[in-house]
N, C-alpha and C positions, 0 to 999 in steps of 0.2 A: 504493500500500500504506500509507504514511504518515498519508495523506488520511482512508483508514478507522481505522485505528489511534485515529488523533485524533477521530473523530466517536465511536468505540464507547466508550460509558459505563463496562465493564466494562472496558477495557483502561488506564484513566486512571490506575489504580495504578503502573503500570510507566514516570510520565513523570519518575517519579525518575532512571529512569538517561538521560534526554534534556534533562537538567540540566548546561550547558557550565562547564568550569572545570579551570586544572590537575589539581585533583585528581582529578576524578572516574575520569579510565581509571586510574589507579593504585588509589581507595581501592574502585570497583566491578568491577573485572574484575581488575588484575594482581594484589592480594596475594587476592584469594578463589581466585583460580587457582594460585597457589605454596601456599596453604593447602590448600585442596581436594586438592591433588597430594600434599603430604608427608601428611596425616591418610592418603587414600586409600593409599598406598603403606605407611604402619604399621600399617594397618588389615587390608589383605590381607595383611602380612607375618606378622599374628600371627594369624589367624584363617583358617578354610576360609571361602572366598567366600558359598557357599549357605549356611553358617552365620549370616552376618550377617542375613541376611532371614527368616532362621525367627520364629516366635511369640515365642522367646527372646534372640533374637540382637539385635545392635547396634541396629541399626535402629527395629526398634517399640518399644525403650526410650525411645525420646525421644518416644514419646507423650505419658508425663507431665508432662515439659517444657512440649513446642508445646500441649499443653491449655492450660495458666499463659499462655503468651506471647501465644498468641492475644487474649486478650481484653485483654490489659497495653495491645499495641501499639495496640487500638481505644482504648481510655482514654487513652493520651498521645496520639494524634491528636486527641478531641474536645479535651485540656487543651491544648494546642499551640494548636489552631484559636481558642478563645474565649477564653486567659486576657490577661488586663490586665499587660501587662508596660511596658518603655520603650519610648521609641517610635521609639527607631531598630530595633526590629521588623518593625514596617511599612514603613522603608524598605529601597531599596535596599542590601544590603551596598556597606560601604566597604572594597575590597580594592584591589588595584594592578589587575587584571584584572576587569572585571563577571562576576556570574555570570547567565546568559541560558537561558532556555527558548523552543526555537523552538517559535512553535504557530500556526495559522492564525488569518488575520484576518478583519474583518468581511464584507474585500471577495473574500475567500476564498485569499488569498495568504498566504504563509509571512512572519512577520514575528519577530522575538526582543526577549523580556519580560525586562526586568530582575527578577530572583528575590529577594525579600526574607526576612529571617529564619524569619520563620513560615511564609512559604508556603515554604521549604526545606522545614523541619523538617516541615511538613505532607506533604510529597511524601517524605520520607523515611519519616516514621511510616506514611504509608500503606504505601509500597512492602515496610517491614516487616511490617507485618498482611498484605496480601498471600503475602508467600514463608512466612510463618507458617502460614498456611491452605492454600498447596502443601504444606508440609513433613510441616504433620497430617497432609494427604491422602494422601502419600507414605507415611506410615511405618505408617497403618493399614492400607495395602492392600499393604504391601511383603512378605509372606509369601505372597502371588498371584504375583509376579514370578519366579522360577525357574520355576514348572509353565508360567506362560504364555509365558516363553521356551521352554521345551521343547518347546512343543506349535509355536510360532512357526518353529523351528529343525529340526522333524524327530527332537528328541533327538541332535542333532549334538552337535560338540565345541564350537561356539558360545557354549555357555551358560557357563563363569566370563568371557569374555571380554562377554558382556552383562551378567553384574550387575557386573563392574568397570567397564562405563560408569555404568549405576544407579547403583555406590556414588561417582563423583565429581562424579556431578549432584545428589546427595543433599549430599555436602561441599561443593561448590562452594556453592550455597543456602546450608546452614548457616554457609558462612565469612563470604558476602556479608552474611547477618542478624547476625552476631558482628560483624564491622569496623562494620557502618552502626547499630547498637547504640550500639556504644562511639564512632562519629562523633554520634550524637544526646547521648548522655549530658555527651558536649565543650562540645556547642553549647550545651545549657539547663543546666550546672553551671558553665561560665568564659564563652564566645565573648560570651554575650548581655550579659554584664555588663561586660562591660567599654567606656570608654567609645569 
């Protein structure tokens, strides 16, 4: 599964999170998850569920957002990728721990790359555009999601207990693009300058 993963061109967005290093299961999965969880949970608290997904509700408000964002996160990927900065950049981070991305090698075996600054921030900004261009896709079609539950479900009782998975996959995403936001903003406003 891996193996494809890593040859399919379209899935090379996502090798930001196969990016090794303390931080990453804390700053990609556990706090987008305790975010995800408390938004989700004052989210349903204060609103009818099917509410959120209508034309008007929570949800496809942030269209006008992820329109802005989308194109942002392609412009700090191409300025990430080409700009002329120092040139501990290009090398490896000097941390207590390397940061490594396993990927396959020439002779088609699993080997792990020392991750340098830019290609970080490269694997981040993409991975951003990325969840940016699900999120669009999300929010513009998220007033389909209740009828296609319903039709999916028989009109059973199923349905708030499906768009409350929808809504914490919708915050999960948004937390994960908010923390790795404010991790890139770290990196290219202090990390890289310093010596």
């Amino acid at each position: 599964m891996m193996r494809s993963l890593e040859r399919a061109v379209f899935f090379r967005a996502i090798n930001y999170l196969r990016v090794s290093h303390s931080y990453a299961l804390r700053y990609n999965w556990l706090y987008p998850v305790l975010m995800a969880g408390a938004l989700s949970y004052l989210v349903v608290d204060l609103d009818d569920v099917e509410g959120l997904f209508k034309r008007e509700g929570l949800i496809p408000s942030f269209l006008p957002v992820l329109s802005v964002l989308t194109p942002f996160y392609i412009a700090a990927l191409a300025a990430v990728a080409t700009f002329a900065g120092p040139a501990s950049v290009d090398k490896p981070f000097e941390m207590s721990e390397p940061v490594l991305l396993e990927v396959l090698g020439a002779g088609g075996e699993w080997e792990f790359m020392n991750v340098t600054p830019r290609h970080f921030l490269s694997f981040l900004f993409g991975y951003c555009t990325a969840i940016s261009i699900f999120l669009l896709c999300f929010s513009m079609f998220s007033s389909f999601f209740p009828g296609v539950l319903a039709v999916i479900t028989y009109g059973g009782g199923e349905l708030p207990i499906g768009l409350i998975v929808l809504l914490f996959v919708f915050m999960f995403f948004l937390s994960q693009l908010l923390i790795n936001t404010f991790l890139g903003v770290y990196y290219l406003s202090d990390r890289l300058h310093r010596p």
